[in-house]
N, C-alpha and C positions, 0 to 999 in steps of 0.2 A: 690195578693201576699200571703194571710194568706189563698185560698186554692192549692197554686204550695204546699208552705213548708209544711200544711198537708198530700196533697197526699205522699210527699215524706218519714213524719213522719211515716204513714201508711204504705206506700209500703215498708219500711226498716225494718219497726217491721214487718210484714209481712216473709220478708225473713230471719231474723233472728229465727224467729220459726220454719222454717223449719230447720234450718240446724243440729237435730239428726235426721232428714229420711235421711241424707248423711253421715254415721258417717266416711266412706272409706277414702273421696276422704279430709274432711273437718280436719281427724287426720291427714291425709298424711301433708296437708298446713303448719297444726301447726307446727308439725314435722319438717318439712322443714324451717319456719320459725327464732324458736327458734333454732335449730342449726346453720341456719346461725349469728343471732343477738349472741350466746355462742361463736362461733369463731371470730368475730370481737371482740367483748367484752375483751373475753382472749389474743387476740393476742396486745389489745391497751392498754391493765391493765399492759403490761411490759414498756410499754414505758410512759407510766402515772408514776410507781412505779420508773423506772431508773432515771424519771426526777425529782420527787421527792427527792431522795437519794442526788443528785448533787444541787439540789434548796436549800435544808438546811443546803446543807454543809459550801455553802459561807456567806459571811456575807459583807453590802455596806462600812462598816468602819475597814474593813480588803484588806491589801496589798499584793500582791503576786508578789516577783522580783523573775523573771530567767533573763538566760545568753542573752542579744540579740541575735536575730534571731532563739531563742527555742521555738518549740511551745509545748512542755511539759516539765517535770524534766527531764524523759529518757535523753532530750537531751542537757541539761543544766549544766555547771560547774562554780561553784563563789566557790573564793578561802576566807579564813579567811580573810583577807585584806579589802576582795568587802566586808563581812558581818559586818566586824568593821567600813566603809563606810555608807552603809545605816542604820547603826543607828546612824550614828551622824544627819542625813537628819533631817529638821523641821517636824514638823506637827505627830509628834510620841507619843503615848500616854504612860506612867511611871507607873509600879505599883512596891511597895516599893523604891521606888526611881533612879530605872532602867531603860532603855527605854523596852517596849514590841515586842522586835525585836528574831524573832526564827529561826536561818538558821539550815537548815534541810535536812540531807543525807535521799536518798530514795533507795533501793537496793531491786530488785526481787527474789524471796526464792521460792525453788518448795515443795510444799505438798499435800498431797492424799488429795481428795476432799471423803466426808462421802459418797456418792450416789454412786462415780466410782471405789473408792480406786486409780484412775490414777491420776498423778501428774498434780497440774495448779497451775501459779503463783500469789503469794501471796505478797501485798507489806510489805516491812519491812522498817519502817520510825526511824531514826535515829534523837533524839530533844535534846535541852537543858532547863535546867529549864523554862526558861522563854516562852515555847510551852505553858505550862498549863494557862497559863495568855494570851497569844495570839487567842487557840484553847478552849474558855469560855465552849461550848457544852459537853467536854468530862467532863466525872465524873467515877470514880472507884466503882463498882458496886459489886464485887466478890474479894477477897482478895487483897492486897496491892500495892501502887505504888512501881515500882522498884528502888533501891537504887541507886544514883548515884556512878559512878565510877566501880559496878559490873557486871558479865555476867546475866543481867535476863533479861524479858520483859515482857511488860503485852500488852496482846491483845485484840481487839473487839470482841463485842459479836456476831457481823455476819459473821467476820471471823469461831467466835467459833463454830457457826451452820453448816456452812458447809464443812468444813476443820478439820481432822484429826487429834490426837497428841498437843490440842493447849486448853486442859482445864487445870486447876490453879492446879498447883502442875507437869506437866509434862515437861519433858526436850527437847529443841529441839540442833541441829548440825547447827549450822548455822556460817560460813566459818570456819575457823582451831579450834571453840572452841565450849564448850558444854553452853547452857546457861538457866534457871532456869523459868518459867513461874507463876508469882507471883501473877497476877492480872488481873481479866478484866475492860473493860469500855465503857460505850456507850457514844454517839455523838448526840443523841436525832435521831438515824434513819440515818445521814449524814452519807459520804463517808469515815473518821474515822472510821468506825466499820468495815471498812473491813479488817484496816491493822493489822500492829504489830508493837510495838513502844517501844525504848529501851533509852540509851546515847546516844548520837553522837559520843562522848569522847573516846567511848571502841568500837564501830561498827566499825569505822574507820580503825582504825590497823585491825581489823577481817578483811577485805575486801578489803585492802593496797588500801586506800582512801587517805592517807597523811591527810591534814589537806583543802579538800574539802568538800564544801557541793553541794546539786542539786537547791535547791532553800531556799530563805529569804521570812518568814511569816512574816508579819508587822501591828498592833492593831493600828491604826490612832486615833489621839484626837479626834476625830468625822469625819464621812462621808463626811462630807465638806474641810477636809483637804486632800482629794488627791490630790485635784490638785497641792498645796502647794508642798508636799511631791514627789511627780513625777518629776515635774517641775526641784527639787532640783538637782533630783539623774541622769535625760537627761541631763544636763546641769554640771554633772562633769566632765571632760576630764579624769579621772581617771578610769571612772566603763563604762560600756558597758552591758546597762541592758533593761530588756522590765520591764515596771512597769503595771498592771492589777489591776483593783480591783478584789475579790479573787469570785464575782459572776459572773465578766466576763469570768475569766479561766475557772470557774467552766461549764458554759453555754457553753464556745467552747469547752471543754470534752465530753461535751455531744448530740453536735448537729447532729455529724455524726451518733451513734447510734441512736437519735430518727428519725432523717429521714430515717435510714434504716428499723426501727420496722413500723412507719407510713408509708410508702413505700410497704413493704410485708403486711401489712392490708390492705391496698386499694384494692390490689390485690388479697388475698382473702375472702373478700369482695366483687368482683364485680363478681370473677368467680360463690364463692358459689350464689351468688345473683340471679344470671341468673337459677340457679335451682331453685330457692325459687319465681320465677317468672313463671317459665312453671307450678312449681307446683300450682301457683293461678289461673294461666290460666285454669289449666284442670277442677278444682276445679269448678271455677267461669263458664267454659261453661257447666258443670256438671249440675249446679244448674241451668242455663237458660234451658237445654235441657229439664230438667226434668219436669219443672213448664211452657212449653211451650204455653196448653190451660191456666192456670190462668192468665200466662203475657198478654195474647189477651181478655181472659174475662173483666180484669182488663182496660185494653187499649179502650173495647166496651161500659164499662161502664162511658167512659169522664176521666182518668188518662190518663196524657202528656207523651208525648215520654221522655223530660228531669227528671220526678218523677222515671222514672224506669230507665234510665241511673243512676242517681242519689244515686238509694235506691241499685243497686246492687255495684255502689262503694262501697257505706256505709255497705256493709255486707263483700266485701273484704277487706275493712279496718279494719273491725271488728276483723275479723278471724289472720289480720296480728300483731293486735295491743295484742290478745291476745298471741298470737305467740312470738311477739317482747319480751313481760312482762315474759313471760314461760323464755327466753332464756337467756333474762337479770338479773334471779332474782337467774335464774343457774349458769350464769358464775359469779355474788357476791359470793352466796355458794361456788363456788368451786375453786376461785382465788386472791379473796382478803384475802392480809395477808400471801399470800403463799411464801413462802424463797427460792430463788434459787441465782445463782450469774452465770455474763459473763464477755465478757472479754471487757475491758477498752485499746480499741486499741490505742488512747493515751499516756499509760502508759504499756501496757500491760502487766496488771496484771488483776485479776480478783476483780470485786467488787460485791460485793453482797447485795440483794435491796430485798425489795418484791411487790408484785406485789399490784397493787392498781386499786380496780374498788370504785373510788366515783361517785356522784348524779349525773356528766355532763356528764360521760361518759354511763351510764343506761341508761340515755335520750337520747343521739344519737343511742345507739341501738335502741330503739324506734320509733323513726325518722325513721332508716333506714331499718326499717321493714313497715311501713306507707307508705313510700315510694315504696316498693318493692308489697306491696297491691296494691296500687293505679296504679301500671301500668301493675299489675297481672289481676285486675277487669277492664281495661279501655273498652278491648274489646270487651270481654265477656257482657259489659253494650250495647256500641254500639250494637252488633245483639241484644240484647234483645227488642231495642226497634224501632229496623227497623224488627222485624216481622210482616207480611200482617197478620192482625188481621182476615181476612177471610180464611185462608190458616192454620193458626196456632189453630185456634177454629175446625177444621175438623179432626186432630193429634188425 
């Protein structure tokens, strides 16, 4: 046993030393590898980032009622009535002596995006005081919160990055009136920073709302009291509501995009794969062709057929793993932290996230550059050591 794994020790350092007498075929590999491991990388750092954005936005002791049978706001109306309803419900947590109940108009607003200058929608959230007690994350970062009862609003800050006309101090048109932009605020990274958030009180009549909202934010005395609280509001003959915890809405908002971004990664993934495959393959017969009398000198000297199947894995894996690190270390540099925004078919509006490549998602490029070695070098191992040692010593 301790001389198979030396032969193999040998025979892999061995082939590892040679590989600057191929610099062609051995940059091609890298080349080929890290591009592929850079485009999986970047295409999953969006769906890692989008699911992000939507993971911190919920919270397990936060409630989210819409209309039954809504599966977003778009499509959900409760009237004052339903909102004076569910905060009477048990299991509601009080600050200053209130319940922590937020019913909240949502209304879509078209504005130039910074990149296009073309219009995409923009949500505009319409709250009542008791939002800033319900939505704990948001904090005023850039000038002031806006005054109840007047035309202003203060918006996110990843609104503000990618959307036109919406830094502190500019005026927007938003339905028959002009209204004043006073403030921004972030949401720790969450789905709040993408909107814009005013009264309910004055949005209302702007956008001949009457006195409806789309949906009721709910701060529960603890995570353990939804059931309580659910349980309440199914069970009154009066309201006609879906009750959510606001991680669960927040997770089925998001599930269709991330299967579509995981979906178009696989797929290129597998296509670029298959290049980054032929390219190990050329590489790896490259390196048996070349070395054809050492493999047979070696083979005549008492080294096993499996040390040299073995050792030439081990230099395709090499070549891939550096490859994988090149590609992975490129698409960090060049995608985490990057700011873009899509659209929230949900809601359809757009939200905006950035893209996130952490430590799990490196490592599976890695993987899947290892992987694309190992079955680049399978064959090229194979002939190597089904060469007629007498046939191949004459070469």
């Amino acid at each position: 046993m301790l001389r198979w794994l030396s032969q193999i020790g040998t025979l892999t350092i061995f082939n590892l030393k040679t590989l600057p007498q191929r610099p062609g075929s051995v940059a091609a590999s890298l080349v080929g590898m890290a591009g592929v491991v850079a485009v999986l990388v970047g295409v999953l750092s969006i769906q890692q980032g989008f699911t992000r954005t939507m993971a911190v936005t919920g919270s397990p002791d936060t409630a989210f009622v819409l209309r039954g049978g809504a599966d977003g706001e778009m499509m959900s109306i409760l009237t004052r009535d339903d909102a004076r309803l569910i905060a009477e419900a048990p299991g509601i947590a009080r600050g200053a002596g209130d319940p922590l109940v937020s019913p909240e108009l949502f209304v879509v607003i078209g504005q130039p995006k910074k990149t296009t200058g073309t219009d995409a929608n923009v949500p505009l959230r319409g709250v009542v005081p008791a939002a800033f007690g319900v939505h704990e994350k948001v904090k005023i970062v850039e000038g002031r919160p806006f005054v109840w009862g007047r035309n202003e609003v203060i918006v996110g800050r990843a609104a503000q990055g990618q959307f036109r006309g919406l830094s502190v101090g500019s005026t927007l048109h938003l339905g028959q009136n002009l209204w004043q932009v006073v403030g921004a605020f972030t949401a720790e990274g969450g789905l709040p920073e993408s909107e814009i958030w005013a009264d309910a009180a004055v949005l209302q009549p702007a956008y001949r709302r009457g006195t409806t909202y789309q949906s009721v934010k709910v701060k529960l005395a603890s995570a353990g009291s939804f059931k309580q609280f659910k349980d309440a509001l199914t069970a009154n003959p009066q309201l006609d509501v879906k009750v959510l915890r606001e991680t669960e809405f927040y997770a089925g908002q998001s599930r269709g995009m991330t299967t579509l971004i995981v979906s178009l990664g696989v797929i290129i993934g597998v296509l670029m794969g298959l290049g980054a495959v032929f390219g190990a393959l050329i590489t790896m017969y490259t390196a048996v062709a070349t070395r054809t009398r050492e493999i047979a000198t070696l083979r005549a000297l008492g080294f096993g057929s499996s040390p040299v199947v073995l050792s030439v894995i081990g230099e395709s894996l090499a070549i891939a793993a550096l490859g994988g690190v090149l590609g992975a270390v490129g698409a960090w540099i060049a995608f985490d932290g990057f700011q873009t925004a899509t659209m929230n078919w949900q809601s359809f509006s757009q939200v905006a996230f950035a893209f996130r490549v952490g430590p799990p998602l490196l490592a599976l490029g890695v993987l899947y550059a290892l992987a694309l070695g190992l079955v680049g070098g399978l064959l090229p191992a194979i002939r190597a050591a089904r060469l007629p040692v007498a046939n191949a010593l004459r070469e």
